[in-house]
C-alpha positions as CSV (number, residue, x, y, z in Angstrom):
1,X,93.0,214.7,113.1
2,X,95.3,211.8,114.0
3,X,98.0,211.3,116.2
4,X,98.6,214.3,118.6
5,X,99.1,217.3,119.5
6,X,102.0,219.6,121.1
7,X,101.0,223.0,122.8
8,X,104.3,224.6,122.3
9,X,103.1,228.0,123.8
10,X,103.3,225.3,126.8
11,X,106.5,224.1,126.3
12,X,108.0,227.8,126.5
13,X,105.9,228.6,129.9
14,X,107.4,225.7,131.2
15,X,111.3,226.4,129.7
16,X,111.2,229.6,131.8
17,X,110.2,227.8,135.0
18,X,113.5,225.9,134.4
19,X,115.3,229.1,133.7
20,X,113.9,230.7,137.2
21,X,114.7,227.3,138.8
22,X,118.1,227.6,137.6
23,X,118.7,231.3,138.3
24,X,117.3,230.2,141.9
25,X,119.8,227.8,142.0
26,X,123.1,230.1,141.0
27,X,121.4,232.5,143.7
28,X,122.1,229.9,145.9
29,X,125.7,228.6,145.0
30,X,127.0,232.0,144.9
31,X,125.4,232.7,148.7
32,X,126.7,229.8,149.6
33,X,130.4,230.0,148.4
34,X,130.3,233.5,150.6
35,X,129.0,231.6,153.0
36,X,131.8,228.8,153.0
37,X,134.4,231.8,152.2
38,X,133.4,233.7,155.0
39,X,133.2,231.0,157.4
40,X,135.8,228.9,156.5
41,X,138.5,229.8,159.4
42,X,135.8,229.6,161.8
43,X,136.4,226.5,162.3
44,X,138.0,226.4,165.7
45,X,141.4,225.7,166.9
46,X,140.5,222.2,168.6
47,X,141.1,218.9,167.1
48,X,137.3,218.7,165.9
49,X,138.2,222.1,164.1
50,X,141.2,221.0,162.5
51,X,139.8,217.5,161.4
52,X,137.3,219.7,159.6
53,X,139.4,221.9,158.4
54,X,141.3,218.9,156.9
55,X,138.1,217.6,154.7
56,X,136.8,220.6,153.8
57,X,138.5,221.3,150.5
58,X,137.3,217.8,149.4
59,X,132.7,218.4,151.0
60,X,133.1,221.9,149.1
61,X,134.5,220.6,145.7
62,X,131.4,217.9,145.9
63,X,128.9,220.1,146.9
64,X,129.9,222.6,144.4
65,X,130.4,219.9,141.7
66,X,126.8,218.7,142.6
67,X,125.4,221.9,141.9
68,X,127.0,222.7,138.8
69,X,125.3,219.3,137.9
70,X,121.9,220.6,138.8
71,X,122.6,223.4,136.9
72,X,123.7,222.4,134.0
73,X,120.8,219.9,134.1
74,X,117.9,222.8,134.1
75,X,119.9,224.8,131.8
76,X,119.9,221.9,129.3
77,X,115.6,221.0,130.3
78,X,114.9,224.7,129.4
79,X,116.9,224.6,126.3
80,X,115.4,221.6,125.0
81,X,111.6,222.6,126.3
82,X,112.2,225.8,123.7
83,X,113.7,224.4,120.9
84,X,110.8,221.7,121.2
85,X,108.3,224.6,121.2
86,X,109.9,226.7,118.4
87,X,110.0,222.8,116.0
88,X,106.3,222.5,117.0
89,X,105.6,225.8,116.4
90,X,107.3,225.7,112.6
91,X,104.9,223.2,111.8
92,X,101.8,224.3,112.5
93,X,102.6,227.3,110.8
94,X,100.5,227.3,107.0
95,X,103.0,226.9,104.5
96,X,102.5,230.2,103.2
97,X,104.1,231.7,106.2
98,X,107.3,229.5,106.2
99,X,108.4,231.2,102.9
């Protein structure tokens, strides 16, 4: 045989790592929008707590932004990892159990 080989039985073990990674990391954002929701008038009523208060709005949006990112980002790994797998799969398949 020449050239290589795919174990695509691989590729979907490792797509659902990514899809636990990602369910980990929506786990995450939504504890930690109740987090910021919660604790968001916590801030005091000093000049420290109101500087804060001031910048917030703008550290959430990129936090939550970055996350979506990172999300999106495993979503589209595992995707790709099982539609990989399922292509390799096809062709090692004989041809008489294609039709």
């Amino acid at each position: 045989m020449t050239g290589y080989s795919v174990a695509w039985k691989a590729l979907h073990l490792q797509a659902r790592v990514y899809d636990e990674l990602e369910r980990n990391a929506k786990e995450t954002r939504d504890e930690l929008r109740a987090a910021f929701d919660r604790d968001r008038k916590t801030l005091g009523n000093d000049e420290y707590g109101a500087e804060l208060a001031k910048k917030m709005p703008e550290i959430e949006r990129r936090i939550f932004d970055d996350l979506k990112t990172h999300i999106d980002e495993l979503e589209r790994l595992a995707s790709g990892l099982n539609v990989n797998a399922r292509n390799y799969k096809a062709v090692e398949r004989p041809l008489t159990e294609r039709s």
